[in-house]
C-alpha positions in Angstrom: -46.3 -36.0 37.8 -42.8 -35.8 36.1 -42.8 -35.7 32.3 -39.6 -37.8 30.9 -38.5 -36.9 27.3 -39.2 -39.0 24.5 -36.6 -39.3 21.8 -38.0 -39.9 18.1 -36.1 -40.5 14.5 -36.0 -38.0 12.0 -38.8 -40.4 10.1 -41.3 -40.7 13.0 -40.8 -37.0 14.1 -41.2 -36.3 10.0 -44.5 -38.7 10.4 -46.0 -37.0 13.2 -44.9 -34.0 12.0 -46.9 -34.6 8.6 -49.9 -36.4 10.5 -50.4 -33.1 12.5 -50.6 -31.0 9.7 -53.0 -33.2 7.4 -55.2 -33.2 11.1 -55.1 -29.2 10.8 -55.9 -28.9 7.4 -58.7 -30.9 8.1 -60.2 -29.2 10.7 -59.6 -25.7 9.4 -61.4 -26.8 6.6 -64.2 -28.4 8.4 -67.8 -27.7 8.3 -68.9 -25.7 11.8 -71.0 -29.1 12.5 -67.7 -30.7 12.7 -65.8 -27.9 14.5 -69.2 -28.0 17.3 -68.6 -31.2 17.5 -65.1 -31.5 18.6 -66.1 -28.8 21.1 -69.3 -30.5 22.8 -66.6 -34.1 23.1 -64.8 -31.4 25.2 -67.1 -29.2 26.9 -70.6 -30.8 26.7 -71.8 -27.9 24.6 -71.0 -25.8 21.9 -70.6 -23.2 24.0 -68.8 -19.6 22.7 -65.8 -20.9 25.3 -65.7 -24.2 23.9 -65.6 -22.8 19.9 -62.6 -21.3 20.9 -61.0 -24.1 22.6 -61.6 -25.6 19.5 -60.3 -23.2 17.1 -57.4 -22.3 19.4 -56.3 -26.2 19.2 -56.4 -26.1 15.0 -54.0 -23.3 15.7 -51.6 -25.4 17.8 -51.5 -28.5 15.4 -50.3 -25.9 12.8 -47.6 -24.3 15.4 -46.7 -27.9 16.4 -46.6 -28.9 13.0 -44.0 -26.5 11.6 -42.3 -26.6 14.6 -41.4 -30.6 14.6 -40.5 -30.2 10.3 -38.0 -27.4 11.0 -36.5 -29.3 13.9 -36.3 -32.4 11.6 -35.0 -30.3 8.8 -32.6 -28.2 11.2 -31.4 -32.0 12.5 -30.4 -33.5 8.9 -27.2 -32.9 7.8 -28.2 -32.9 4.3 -30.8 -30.2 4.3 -30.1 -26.5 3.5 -30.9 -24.4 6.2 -34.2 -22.8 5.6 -32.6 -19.4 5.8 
């Protein structure tokens, strides 16, 4: 399978970007009920493995998050570099 890139605008990158993070602050915030949940659509069952598959993807929204607004804020002229 060959992955092509996919070119997005400062606003949908800044919407996803923003989307990802409101889906992570969800989630971390989340009952466990909720947190089994997403892990038994996974797995089938709330297993120990599964729990971490779960918490291990709240972790990458967060990375992916941050990542997309500093490459929006890194792309835009305008912006003072975070540093």
């Amino acid at each position: 399978m060959t992955r092509h890139p996919v070119s997005l605008d400062a606003a949908s990158a800044t919407s996803t970007a923003v989307a990802l993070s409101g889906i992570e602050t969800w989630l971390r915030r989340a009952p466990d009920d909720v947190i089994a949940s997403l892990a038994i659509s996974a797995y089938g069952a709330p297993t120990p493995r599964a729990l971490s598959w779960a918490r291990e993807l709240i972790s990458d929204l967060r990375y992916y998050s941050a990542v997309m607004s500093f490459a929006v804020r890194t792309a835009d002229p305008e912006e003072e570099p975070p540093f």
